[in-house]
C-alpha positions in Angstrom: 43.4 -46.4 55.4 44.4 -49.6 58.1 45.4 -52.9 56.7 46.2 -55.5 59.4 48.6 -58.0 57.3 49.1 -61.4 59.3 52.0 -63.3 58.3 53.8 -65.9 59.4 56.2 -67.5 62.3 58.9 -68.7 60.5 61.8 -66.4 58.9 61.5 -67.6 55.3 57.8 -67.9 55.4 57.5 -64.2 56.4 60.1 -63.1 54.1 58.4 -65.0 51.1 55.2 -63.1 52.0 56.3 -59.8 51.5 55.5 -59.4 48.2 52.3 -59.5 48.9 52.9 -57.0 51.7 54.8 -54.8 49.1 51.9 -54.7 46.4 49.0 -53.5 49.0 51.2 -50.5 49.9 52.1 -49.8 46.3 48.4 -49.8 45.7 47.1 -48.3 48.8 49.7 -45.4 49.1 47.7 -43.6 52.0 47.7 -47.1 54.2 49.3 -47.5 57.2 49.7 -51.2 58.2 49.8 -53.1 61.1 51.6 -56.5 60.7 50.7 -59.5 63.0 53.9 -62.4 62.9 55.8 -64.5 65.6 58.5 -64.0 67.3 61.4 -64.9 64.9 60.1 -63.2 62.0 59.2 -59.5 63.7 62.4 -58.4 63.1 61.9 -58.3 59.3 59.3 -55.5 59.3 61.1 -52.9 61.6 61.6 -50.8 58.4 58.2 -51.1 56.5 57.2 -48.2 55.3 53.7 -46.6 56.8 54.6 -49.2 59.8 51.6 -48.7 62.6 53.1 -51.2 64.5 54.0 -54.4 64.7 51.7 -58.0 67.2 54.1 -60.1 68.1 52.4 -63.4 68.5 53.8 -66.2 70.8 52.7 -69.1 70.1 50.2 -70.6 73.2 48.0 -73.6 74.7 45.3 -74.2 72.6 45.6 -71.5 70.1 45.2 -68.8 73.2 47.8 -67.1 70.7 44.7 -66.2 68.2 42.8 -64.6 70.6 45.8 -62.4 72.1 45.3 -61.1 67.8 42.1 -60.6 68.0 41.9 -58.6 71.5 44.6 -56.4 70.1 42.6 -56.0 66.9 39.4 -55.6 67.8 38.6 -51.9 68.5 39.9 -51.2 65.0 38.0 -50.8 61.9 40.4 -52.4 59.2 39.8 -51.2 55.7 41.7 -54.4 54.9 42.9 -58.0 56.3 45.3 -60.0 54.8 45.2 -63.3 56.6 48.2 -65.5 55.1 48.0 -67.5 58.6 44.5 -69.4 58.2 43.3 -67.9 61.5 39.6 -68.4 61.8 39.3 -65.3 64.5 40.8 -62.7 61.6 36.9 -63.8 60.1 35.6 -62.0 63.5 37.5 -59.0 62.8 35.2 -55.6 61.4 36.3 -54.8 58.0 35.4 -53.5 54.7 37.0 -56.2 52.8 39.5 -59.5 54.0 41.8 -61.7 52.0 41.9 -65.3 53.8 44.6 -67.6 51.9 42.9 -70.7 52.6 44.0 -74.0 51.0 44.0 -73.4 47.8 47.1 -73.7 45.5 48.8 -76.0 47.7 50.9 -77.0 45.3 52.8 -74.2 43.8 55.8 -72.2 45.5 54.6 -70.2 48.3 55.6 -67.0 46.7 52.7 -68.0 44.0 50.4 -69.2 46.6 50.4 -66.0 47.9 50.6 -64.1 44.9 46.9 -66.2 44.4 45.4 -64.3 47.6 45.4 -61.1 45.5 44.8 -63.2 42.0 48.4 -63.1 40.8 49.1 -67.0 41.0 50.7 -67.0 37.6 52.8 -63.3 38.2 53.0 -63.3 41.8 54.8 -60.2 43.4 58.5 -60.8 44.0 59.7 -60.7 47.7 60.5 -57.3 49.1 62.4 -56.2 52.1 63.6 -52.5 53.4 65.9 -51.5 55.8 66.8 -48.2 57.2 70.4 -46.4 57.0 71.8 -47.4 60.1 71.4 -51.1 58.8 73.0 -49.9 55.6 75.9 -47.9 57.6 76.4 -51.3 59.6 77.0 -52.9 56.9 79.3 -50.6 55.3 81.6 -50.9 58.5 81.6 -54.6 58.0 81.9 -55.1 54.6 85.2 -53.7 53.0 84.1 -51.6 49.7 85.7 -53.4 46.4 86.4 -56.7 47.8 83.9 -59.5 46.8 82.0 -60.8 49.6 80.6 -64.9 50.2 78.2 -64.7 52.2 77.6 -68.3 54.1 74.4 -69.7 56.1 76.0 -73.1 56.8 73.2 -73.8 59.2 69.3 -74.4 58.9 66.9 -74.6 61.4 66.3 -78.9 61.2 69.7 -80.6 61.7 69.3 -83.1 58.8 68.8 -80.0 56.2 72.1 -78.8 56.8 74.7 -79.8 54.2 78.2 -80.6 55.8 80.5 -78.6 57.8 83.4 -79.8 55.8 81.8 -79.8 52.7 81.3 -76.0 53.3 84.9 -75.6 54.1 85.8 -77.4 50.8 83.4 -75.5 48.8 84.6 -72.2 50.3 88.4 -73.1 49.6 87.3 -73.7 45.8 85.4 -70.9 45.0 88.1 -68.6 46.8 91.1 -70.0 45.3 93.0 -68.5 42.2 91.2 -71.0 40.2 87.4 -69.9 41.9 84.8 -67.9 40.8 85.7 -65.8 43.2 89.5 -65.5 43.8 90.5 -64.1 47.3 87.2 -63.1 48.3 86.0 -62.6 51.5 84.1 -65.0 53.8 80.9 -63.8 55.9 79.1 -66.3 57.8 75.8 -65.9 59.1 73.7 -67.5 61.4 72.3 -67.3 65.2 74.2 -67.6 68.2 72.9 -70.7 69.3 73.9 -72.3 65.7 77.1 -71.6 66.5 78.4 -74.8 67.8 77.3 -76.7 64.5 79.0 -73.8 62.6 82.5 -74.2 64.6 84.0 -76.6 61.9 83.6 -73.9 59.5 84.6 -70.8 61.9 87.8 -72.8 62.8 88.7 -73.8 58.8 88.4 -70.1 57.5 90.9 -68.3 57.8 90.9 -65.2 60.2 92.0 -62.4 57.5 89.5 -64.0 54.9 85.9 -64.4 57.4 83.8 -62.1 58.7 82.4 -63.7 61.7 78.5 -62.6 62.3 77.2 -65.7 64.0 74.7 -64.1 66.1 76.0 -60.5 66.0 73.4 -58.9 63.9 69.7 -58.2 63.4 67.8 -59.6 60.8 67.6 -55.7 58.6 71.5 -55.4 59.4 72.0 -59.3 58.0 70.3 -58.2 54.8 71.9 -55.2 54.6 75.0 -56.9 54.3 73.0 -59.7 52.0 72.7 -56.7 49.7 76.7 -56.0 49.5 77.7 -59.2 49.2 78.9 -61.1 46.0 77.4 -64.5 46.4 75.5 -66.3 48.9 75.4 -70.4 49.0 73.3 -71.7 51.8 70.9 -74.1 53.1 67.2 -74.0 52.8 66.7 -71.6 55.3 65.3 -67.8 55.9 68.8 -66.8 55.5 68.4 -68.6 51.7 65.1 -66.2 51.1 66.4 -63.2 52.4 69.3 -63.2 50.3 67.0 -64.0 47.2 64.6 -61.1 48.4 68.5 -58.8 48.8 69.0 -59.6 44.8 72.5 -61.3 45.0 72.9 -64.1 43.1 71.5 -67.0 45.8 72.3 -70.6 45.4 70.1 -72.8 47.8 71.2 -76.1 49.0 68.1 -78.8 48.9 68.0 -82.6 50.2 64.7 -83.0 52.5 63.0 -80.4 51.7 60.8 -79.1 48.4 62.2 -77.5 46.3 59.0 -76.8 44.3 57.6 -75.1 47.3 60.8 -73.6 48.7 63.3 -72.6 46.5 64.9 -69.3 46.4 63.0 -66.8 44.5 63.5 -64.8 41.2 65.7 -64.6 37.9 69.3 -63.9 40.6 68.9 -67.8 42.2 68.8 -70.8 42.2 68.9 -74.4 43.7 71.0 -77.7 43.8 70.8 -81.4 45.0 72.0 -84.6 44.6 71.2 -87.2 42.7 67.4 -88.3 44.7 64.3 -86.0 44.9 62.8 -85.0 48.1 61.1 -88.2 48.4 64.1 -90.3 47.9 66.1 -88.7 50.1 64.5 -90.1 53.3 65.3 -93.9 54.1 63.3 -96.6 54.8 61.0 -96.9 58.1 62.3 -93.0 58.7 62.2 -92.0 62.3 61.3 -88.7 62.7 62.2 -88.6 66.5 65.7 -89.5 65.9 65.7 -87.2 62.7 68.9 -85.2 63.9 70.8 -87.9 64.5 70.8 -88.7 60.3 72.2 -87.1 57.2 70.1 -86.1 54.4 72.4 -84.3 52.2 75.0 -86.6 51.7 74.2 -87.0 48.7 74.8 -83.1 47.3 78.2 -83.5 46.4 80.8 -80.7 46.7 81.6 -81.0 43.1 78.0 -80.2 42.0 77.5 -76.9 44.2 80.7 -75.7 43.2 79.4 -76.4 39.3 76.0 -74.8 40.4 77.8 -72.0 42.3 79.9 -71.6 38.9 77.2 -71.6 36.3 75.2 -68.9 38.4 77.7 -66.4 38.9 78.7 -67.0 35.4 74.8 -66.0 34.4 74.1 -63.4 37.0 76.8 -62.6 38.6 78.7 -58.7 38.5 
């Protein structure tokens, strides 16, 4: 049995996808699956089990992307497509039965509106990913056995939804201290290399015996590897955020302008914070979103209120 499973660009897209992707190979234990994604996100399905292989899809002029998919598709006969991208060439594709998630249920979290594809709205399947050993041995090097880990995303991919550099220092030096939630644990920061610079306030404020710098060091399986030793992870609204949801440690998500109704981290081990004003609230007045990274939209998400939220999680979930 073939299933072609398109997903999506984006990191925390894909990763809040794979439940879906997790279910068909629990129900189809003979398939082997091909998996169509951008860029970014490929590096998240390395490890699937019965992996064919993976389309890389770059994104082109005029949606010349679609039909790099479709030529690469073509001379297959699918037993199944799972279309989670909208593409209106997957239609053209020969099959015995397709799954096109349309725009229905645009409303709910994305984790439900893909559970819907497959009729699951109301129990959608929980995000899934695997990894291999040497991601787990990786990890193992890096992460000292017995010592509770932070793990830190103090970046996101649009400027404005990151919260503060020195808020994030702060936050760390409370939850770390004698007093903390986690006294004298360690620090790991994650992140790409080119977020680096907007990470250096943090890099610079931690310090060197307590952080375990892996700004741009890892791969996405060896990131959630370590995601899956750690303690604690508090970040922004990023794929970092869902793959540490998807790794099971307790996952606090840091909101301002974006939805948390849509977007929050999943299952019973997360949850989210923000100040004071909803999503809508957050944004001022004549908003220009061409000169979006030069504002702040999480100024109002206090330091006091994600230690409290970091404090009543681990005090519900964590080990």
């Amino acid at each position: 049995m073939k299933i072609l499973f398109i997903t999506a660009t984006r990191v925390g897209d894909a990763v809040l996808s794979t439940g879906v992707l997790q279910h068909l190979l629990e129900e189809n234990p003979n398939a082997r699956v091909t998996i169509v994604c951008g860029p970014a996100a490929a590096g998240l399905f390395e490890a699937v089990p019965r992996l064919e292989k993976i389309i890389v899809l770059s994104k082109k002029r005029w949606s010349m992307h679609w039909v790099d998919m479709w030529l690469a598709c073509v001379g297959t006969f699918w037993d199944a497509v799972v279309d989670l991208r909208n593409a209106p060439i997957s239609y053209l594709l020969a099959t015995h039965k397709s799954w096109h998630l349309g725009r229905k249920h645009m409303s709910v979290h994305r984790v439900a509106r893909n559970g819907a594809l497959l009729g699951m709205v109301n129990n959608p399947p929980t995000p899934k990913l695997w990894c291999t050993d040497d991601h787990k041995k990786t990890a193992e090097r890096l992460l000292p056995s017995g010592k509770p880990i932070i793990a830190i995303a103090p970046v996101a991919n649009w400027k404005p939804k990151s919260w503060s550099a020195e808020n994030f220092v702060e936050l760390i030096k409370r939850l770390t201290s004698e007093a903390g939630v986690l006294p004298g644990a360690k620090v790991m920061v994650f992140g790409t290399q080119n977020e680096r610079e907007q990470a250096s306030h943090v890099l610079e404020n931690i310090p060197a015996d307590q952080m375990i710098d892996c700004m741009g060091t890892l791969s996405l399986l060896e990131i959630y590897a370590c995601l899956k030793r750690s303690s604690l992870f508090v970040g922004n609204d990023s794929g970092l955020m869902h793959m540490a949801a998807a790794a099971g440690v307790p996952t606090l998500g840091l909101f301002g302008p974006s939805r948390e109704d849509l977007y929050s981290p999943w299952g019973d081990r997360a949850m989210f914070t923000r100040g004071d004003l909803d999503f809508a609230g957050v944004f001022p007045e004549n908003y220009d979103y061409q000169n979006a990274d030069n504002l702040e939209l999480m100024s109002g998400l206090t330091v006091d209120r994600v230690e409290n939220a970091a404090t009543e999680l681990w005090q519900r979930v964590g080990e």
